[in-house]
PyMOL Python script that loads the backbone (N, CA, C, O; Angstrom):
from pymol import cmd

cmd.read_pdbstr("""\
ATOM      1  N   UNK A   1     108.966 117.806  82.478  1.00  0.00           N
ATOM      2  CA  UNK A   1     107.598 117.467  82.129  1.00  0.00           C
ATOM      3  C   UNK A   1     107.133 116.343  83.057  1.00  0.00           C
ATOM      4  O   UNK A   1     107.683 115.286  83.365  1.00  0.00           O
ATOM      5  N   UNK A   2     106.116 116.806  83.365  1.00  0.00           N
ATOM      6  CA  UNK A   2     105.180 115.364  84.527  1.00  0.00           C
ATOM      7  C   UNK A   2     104.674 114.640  84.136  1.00  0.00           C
ATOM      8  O   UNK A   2     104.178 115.077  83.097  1.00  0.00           O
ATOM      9  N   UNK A   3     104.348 113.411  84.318  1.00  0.00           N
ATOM     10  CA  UNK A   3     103.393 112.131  83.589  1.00  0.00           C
ATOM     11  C   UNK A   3     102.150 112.479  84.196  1.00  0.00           C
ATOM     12  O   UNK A   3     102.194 112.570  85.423  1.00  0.00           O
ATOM     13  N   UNK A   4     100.769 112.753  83.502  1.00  0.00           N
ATOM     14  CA  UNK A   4      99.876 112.763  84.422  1.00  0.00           C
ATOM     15  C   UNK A   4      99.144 110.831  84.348  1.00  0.00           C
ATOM     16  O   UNK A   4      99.224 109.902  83.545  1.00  0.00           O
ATOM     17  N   UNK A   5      98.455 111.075  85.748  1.00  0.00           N
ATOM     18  CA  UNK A   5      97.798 109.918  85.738  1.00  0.00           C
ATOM     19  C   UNK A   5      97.369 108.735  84.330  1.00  0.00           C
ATOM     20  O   UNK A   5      97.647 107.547  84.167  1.00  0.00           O
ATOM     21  N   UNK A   6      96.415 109.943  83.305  1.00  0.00           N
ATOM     22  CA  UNK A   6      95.777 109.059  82.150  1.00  0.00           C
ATOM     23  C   UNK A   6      97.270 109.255  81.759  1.00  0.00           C
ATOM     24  O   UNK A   6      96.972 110.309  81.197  1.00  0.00           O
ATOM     25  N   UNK A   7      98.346 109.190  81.597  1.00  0.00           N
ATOM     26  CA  UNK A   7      99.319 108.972  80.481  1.00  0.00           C
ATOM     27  C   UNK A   7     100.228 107.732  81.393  1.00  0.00           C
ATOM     28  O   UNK A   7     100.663 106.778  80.748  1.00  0.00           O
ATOM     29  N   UNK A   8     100.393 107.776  82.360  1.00  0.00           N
ATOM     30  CA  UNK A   8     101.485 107.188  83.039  1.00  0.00           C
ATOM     31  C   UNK A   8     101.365 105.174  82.789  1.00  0.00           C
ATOM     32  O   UNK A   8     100.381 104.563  83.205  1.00  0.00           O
ATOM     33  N   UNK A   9     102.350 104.576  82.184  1.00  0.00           N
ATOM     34  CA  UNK A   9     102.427 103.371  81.841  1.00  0.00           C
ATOM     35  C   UNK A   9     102.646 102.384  82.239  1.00  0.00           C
ATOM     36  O   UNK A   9     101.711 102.099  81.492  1.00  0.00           O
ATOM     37  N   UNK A  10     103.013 101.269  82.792  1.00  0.00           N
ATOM     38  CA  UNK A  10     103.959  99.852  83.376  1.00  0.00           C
ATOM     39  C   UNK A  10     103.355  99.313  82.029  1.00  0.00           C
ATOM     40  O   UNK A  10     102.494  99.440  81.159  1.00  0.00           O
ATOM     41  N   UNK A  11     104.967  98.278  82.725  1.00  0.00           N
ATOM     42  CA  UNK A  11     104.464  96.822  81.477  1.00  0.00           C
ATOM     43  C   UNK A  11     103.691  96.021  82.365  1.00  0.00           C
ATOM     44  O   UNK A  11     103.945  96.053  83.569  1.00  0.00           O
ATOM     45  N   UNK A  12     102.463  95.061  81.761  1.00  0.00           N
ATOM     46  CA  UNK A  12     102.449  93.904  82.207  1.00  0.00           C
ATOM     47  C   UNK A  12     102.376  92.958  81.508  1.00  0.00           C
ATOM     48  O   UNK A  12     101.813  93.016  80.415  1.00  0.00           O
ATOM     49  N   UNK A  13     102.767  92.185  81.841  1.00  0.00           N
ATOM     50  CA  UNK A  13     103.559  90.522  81.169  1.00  0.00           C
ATOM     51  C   UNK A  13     102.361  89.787  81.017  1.00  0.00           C
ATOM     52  O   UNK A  13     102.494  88.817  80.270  1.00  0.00           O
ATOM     53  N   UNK A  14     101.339  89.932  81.449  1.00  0.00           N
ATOM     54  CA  UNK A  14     100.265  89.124  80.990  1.00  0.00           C
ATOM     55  C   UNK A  14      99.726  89.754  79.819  1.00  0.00           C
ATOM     56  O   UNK A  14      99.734  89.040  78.816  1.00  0.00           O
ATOM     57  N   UNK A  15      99.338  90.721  79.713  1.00  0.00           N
ATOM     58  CA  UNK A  15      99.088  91.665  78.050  1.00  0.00           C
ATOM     59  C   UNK A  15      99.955  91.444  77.463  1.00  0.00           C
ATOM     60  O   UNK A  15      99.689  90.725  76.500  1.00  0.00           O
ATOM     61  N   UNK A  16     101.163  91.773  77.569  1.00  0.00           N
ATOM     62  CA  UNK A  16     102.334  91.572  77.059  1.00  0.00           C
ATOM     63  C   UNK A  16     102.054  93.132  76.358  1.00  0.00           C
ATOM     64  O   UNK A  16     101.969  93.217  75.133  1.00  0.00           O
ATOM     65  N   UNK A  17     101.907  94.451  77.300  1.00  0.00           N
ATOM     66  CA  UNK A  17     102.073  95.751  76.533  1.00  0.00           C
ATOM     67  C   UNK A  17     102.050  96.518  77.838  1.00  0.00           C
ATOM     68  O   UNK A  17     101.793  96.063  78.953  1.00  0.00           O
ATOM     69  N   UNK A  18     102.347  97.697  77.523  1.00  0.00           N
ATOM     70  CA  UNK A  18     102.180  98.765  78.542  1.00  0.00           C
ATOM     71  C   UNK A  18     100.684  99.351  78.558  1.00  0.00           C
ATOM     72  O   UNK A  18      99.996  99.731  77.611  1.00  0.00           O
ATOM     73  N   UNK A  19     100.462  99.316  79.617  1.00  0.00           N
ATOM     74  CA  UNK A  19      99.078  99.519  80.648  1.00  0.00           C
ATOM     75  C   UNK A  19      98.995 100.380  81.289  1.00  0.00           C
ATOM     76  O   UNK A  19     100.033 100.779  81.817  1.00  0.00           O
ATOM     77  N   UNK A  20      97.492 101.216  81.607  1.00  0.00           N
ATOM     78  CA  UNK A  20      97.680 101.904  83.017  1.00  0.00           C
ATOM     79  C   UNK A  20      97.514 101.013  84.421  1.00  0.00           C
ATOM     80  O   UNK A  20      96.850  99.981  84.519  1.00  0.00           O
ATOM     81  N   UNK A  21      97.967 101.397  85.054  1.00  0.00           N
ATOM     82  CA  UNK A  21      97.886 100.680  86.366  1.00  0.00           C
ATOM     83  C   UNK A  21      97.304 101.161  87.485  1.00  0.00           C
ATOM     84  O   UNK A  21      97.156 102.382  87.535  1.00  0.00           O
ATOM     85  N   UNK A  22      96.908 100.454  88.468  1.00  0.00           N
ATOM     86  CA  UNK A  22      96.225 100.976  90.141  1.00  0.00           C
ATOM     87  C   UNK A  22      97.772 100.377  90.780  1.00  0.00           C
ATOM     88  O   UNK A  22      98.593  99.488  90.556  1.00  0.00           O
ATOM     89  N   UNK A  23      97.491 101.717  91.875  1.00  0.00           N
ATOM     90  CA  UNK A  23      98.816 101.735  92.616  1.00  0.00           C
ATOM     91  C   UNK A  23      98.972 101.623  93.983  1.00  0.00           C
ATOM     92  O   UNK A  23      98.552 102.651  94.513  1.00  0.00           O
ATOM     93  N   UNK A  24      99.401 100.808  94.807  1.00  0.00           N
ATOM     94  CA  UNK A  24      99.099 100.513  96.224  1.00  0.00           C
ATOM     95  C   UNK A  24     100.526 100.316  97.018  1.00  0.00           C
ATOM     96  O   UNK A  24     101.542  99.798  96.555  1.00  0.00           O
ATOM     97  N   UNK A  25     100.355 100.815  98.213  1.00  0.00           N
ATOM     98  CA  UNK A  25     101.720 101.471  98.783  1.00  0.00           C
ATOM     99  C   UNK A  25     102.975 100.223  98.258  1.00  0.00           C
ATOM    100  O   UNK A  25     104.058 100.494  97.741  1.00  0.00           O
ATOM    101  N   UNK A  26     102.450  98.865  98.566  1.00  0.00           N
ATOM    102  CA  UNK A  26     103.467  98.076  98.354  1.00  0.00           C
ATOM    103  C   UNK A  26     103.724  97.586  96.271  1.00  0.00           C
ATOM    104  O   UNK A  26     104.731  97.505  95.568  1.00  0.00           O
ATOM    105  N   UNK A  27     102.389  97.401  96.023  1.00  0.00           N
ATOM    106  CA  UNK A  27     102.743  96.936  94.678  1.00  0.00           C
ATOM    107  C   UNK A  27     101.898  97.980  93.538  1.00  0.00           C
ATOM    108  O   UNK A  27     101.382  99.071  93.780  1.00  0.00           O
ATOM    109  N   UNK A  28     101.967  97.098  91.990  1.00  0.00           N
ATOM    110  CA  UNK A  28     101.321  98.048  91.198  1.00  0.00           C
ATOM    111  C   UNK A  28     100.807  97.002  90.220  1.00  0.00           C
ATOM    112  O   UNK A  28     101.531  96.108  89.782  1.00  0.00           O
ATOM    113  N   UNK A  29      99.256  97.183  89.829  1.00  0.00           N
ATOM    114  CA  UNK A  29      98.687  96.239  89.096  1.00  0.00           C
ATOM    115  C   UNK A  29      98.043  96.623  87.854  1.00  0.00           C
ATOM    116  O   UNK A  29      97.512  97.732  87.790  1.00  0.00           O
ATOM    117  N   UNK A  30      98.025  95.676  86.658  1.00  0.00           N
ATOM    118  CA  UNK A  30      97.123  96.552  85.510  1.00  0.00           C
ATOM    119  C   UNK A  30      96.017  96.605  86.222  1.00  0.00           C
ATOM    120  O   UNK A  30      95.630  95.981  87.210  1.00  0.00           O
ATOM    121  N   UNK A  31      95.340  97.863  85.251  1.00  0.00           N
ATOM    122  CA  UNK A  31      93.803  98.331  85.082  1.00  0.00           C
ATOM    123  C   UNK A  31      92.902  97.229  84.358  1.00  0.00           C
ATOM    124  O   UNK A  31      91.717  96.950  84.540  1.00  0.00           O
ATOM    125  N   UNK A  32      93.973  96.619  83.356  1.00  0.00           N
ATOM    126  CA  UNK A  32      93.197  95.616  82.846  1.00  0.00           C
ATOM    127  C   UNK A  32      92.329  94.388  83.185  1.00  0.00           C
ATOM    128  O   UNK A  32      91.123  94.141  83.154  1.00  0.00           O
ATOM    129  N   UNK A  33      93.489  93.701  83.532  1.00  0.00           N
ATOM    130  CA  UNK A  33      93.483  91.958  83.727  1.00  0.00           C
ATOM    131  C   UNK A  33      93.736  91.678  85.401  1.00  0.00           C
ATOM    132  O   UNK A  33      93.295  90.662  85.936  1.00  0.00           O
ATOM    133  N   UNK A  34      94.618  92.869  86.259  1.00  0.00           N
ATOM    134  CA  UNK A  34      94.908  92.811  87.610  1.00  0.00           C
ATOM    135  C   UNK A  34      96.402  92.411  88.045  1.00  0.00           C
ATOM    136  O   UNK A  34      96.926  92.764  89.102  1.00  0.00           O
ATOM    137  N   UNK A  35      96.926  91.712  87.174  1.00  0.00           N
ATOM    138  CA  UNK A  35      98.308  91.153  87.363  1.00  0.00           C
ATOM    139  C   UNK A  35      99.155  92.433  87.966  1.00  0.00           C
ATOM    140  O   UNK A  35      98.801  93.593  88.175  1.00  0.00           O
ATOM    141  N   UNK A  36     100.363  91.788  88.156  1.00  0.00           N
ATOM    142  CA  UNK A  36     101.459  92.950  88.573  1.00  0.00           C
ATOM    143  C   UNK A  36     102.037  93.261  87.174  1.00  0.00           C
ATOM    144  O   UNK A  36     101.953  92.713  86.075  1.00  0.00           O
ATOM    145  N   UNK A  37     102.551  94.168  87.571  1.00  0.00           N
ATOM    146  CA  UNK A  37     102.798  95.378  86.370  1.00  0.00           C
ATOM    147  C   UNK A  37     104.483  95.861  86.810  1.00  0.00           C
ATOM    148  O   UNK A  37     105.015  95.672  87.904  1.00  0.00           O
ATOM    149  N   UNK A  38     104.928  96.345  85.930  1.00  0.00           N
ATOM    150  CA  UNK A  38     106.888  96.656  86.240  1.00  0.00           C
ATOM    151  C   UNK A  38     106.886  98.050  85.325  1.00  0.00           C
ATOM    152  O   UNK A  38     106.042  98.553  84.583  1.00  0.00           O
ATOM    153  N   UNK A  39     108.042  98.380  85.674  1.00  0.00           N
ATOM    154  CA  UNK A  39     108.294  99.559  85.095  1.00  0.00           C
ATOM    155  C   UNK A  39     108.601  99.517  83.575  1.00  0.00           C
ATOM    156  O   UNK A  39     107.751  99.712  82.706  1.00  0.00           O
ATOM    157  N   UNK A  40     109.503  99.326  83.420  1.00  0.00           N
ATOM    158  CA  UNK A  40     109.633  98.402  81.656  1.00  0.00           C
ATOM    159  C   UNK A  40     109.472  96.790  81.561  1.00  0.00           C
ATOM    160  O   UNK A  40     109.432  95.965  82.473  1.00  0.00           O
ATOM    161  N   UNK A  41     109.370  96.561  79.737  1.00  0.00           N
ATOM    162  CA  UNK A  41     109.717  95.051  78.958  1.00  0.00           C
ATOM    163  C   UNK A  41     110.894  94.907  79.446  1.00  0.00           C
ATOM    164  O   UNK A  41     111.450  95.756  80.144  1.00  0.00           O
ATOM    165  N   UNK A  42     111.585  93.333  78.975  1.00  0.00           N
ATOM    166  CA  UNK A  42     112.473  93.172  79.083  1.00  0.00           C
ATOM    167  C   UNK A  42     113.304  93.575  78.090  1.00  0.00           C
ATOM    168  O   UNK A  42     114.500  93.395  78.319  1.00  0.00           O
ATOM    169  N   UNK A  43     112.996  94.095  76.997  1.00  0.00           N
ATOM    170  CA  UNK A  43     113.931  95.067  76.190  1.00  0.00           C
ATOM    171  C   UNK A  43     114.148  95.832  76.556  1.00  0.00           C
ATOM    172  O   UNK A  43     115.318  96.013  76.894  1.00  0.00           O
ATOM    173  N   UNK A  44     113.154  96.846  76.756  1.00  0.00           N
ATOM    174  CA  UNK A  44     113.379  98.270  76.691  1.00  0.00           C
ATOM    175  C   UNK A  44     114.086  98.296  78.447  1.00  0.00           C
ATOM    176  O   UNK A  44     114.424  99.461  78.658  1.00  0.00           O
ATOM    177  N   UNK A  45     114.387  97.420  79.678  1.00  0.00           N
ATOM    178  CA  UNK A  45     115.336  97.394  80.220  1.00  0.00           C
ATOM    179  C   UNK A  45     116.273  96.642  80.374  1.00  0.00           C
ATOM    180  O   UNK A  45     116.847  96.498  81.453  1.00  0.00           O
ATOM    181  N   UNK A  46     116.672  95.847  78.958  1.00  0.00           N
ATOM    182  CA  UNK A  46     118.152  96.470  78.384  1.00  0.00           C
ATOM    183  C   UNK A  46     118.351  97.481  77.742  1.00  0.00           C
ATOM    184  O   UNK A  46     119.054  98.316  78.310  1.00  0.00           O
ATOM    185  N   UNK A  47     117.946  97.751  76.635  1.00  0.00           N
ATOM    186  CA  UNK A  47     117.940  99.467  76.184  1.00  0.00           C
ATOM    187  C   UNK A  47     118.679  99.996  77.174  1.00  0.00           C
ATOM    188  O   UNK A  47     119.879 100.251  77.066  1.00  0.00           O
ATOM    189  N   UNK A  48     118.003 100.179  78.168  1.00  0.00           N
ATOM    190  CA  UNK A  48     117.855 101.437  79.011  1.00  0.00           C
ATOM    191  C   UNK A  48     119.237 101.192  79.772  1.00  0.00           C
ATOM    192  O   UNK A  48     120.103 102.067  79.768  1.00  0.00           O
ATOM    193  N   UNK A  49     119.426  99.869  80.483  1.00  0.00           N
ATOM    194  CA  UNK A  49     120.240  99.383  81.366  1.00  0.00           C
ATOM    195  C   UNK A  49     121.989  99.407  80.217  1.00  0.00           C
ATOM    196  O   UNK A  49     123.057  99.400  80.830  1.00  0.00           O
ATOM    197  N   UNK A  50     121.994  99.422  79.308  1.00  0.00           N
ATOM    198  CA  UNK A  50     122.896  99.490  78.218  1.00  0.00           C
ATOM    199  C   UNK A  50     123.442 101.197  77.307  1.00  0.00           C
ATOM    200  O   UNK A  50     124.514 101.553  76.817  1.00  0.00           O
ATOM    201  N   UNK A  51     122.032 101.900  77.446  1.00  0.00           N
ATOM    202  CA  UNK A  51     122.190 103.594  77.678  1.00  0.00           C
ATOM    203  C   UNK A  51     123.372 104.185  79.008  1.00  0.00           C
ATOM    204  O   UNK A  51     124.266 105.026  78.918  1.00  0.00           O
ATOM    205  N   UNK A  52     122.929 103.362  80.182  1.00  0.00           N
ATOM    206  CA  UNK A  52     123.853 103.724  81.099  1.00  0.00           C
ATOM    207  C   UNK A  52     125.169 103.522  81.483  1.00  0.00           C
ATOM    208  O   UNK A  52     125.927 104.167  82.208  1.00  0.00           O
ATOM    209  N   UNK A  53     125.339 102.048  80.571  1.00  0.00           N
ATOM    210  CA  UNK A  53     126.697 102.342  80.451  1.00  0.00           C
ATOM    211  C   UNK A  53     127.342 102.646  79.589  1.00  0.00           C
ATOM    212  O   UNK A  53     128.545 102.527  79.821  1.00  0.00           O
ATOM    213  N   UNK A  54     127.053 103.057  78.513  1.00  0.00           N
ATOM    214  CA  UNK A  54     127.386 104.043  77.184  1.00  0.00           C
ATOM    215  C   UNK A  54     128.393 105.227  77.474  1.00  0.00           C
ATOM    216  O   UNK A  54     127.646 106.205  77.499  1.00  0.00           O
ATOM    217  N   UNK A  55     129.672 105.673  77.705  1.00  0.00           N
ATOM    218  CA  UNK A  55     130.332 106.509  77.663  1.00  0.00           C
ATOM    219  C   UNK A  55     129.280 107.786  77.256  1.00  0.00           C
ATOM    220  O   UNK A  55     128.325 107.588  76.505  1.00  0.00           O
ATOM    221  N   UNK A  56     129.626 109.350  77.948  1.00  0.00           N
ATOM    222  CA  UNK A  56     128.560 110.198  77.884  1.00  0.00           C
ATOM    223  C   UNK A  56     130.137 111.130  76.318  1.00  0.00           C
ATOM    224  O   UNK A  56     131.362 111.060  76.217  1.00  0.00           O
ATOM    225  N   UNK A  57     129.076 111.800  75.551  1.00  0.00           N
ATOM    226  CA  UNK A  57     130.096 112.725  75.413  1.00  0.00           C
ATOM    227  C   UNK A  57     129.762 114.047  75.678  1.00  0.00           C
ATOM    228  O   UNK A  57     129.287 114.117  76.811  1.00  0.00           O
ATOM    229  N   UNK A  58     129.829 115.701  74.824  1.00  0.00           N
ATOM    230  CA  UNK A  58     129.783 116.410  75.008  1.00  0.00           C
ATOM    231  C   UNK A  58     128.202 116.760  74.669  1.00  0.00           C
ATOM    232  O   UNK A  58     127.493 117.489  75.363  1.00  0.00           O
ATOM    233  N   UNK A  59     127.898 116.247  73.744  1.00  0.00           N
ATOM    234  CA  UNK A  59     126.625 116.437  72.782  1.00  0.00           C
ATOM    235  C   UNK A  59     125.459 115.762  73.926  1.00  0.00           C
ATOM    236  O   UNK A  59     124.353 116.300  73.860  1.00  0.00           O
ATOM    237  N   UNK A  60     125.575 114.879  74.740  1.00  0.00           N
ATOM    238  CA  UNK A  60     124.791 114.031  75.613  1.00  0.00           C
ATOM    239  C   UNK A  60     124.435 115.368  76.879  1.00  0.00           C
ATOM    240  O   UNK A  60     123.269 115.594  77.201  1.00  0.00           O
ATOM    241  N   UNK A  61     125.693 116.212  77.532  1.00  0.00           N
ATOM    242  CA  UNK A  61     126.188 117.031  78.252  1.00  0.00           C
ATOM    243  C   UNK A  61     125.476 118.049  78.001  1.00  0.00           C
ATOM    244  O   UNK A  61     124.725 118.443  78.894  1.00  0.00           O
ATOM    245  N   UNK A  62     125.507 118.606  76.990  1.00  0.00           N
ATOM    246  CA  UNK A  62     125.043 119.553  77.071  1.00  0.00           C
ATOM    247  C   UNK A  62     123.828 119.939  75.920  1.00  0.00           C
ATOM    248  O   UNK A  62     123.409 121.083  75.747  1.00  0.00           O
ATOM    249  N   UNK A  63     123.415 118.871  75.262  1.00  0.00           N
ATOM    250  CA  UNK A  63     121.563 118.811  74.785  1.00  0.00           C
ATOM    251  C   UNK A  63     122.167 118.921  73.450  1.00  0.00           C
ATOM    252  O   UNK A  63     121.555 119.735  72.759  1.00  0.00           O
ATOM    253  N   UNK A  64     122.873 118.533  73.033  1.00  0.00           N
ATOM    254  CA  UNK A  64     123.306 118.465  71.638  1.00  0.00           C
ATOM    255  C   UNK A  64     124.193 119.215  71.109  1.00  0.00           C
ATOM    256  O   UNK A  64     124.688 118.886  70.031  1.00  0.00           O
ATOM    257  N   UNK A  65     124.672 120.666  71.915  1.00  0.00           N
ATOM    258  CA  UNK A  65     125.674 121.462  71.368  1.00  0.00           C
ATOM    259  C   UNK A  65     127.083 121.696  71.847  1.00  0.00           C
ATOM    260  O   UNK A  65     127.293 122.212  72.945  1.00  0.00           O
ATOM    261  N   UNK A  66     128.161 121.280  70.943  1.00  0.00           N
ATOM    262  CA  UNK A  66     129.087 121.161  71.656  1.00  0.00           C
ATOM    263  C   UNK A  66     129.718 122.512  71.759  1.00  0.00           C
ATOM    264  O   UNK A  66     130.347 122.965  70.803  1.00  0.00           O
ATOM    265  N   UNK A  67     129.583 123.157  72.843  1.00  0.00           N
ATOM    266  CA  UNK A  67     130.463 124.907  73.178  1.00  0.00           C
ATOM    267  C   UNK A  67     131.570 124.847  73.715  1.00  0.00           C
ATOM    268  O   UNK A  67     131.817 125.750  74.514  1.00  0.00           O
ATOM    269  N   UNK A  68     132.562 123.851  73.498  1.00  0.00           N
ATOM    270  CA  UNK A  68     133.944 123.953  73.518  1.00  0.00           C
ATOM    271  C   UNK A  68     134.515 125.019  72.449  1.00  0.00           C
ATOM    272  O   UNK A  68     135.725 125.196  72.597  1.00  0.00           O
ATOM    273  N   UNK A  69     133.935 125.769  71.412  1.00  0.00           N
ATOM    274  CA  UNK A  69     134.648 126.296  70.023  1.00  0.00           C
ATOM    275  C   UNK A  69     133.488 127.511  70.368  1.00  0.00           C
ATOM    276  O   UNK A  69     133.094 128.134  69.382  1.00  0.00           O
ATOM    277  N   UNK A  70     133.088 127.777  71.299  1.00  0.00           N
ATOM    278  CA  UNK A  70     131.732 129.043  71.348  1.00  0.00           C
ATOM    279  C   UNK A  70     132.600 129.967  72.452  1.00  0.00           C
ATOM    280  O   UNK A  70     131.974 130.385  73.426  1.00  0.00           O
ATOM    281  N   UNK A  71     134.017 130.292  72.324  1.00  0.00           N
ATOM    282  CA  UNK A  71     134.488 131.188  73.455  1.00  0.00           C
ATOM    283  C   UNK A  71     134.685 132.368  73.032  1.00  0.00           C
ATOM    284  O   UNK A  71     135.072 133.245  73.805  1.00  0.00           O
TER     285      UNK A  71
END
""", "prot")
cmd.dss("prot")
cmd.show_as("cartoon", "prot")
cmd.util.cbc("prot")
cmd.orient("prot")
C-alpha cells in the first residue's frame, strides 16, 4: 500500500504531533508552523528501533500462520 500525498506524516517537535509536510531535495518542513519535521516522535522511534531487535518468530515470518504442521 502507498502513502498518498494528503495522508503522508512527519513529526514536528514544535506542534509536538504529526503533520503534513513540504519537501525539498535536502530537508522536510511542516505545512504548519515551517519548522523541520522527522520521520517519527521520540517514542514511537524507540518502539520501532526496539521492534527490530525483537527476535522474529514463525508467526512474524509468515503473517501469522505457523505451516510447520500444514505438510
Amino acid at each position: 500500500m502507498w502513502n498518498t500525498f494528503e495522508d503522508d506524516r512527519r513529526y514536528c517537535d514544535a506542534c509536538e504531533r504529526y503533520v503534513s509536510y513540504l519537501l525539498s531535495p535536502q530537508d522536510a518542513y511542516c505545512a504548519r508552523c515551517g519548522a523541520d519535521v522527522r520521520l517519527f516522535s521520540d517514542e514511537d522511534r524507540r518502539r520501532f528501533q526496539a521492534s527490530l531487535r525483537r527476535p522474529l518468530g514463525p508467526e512474524d515470518l509468515l503473517g501469522g500462520v505457523d505451516r510447520r504442521d500444514s505438510a
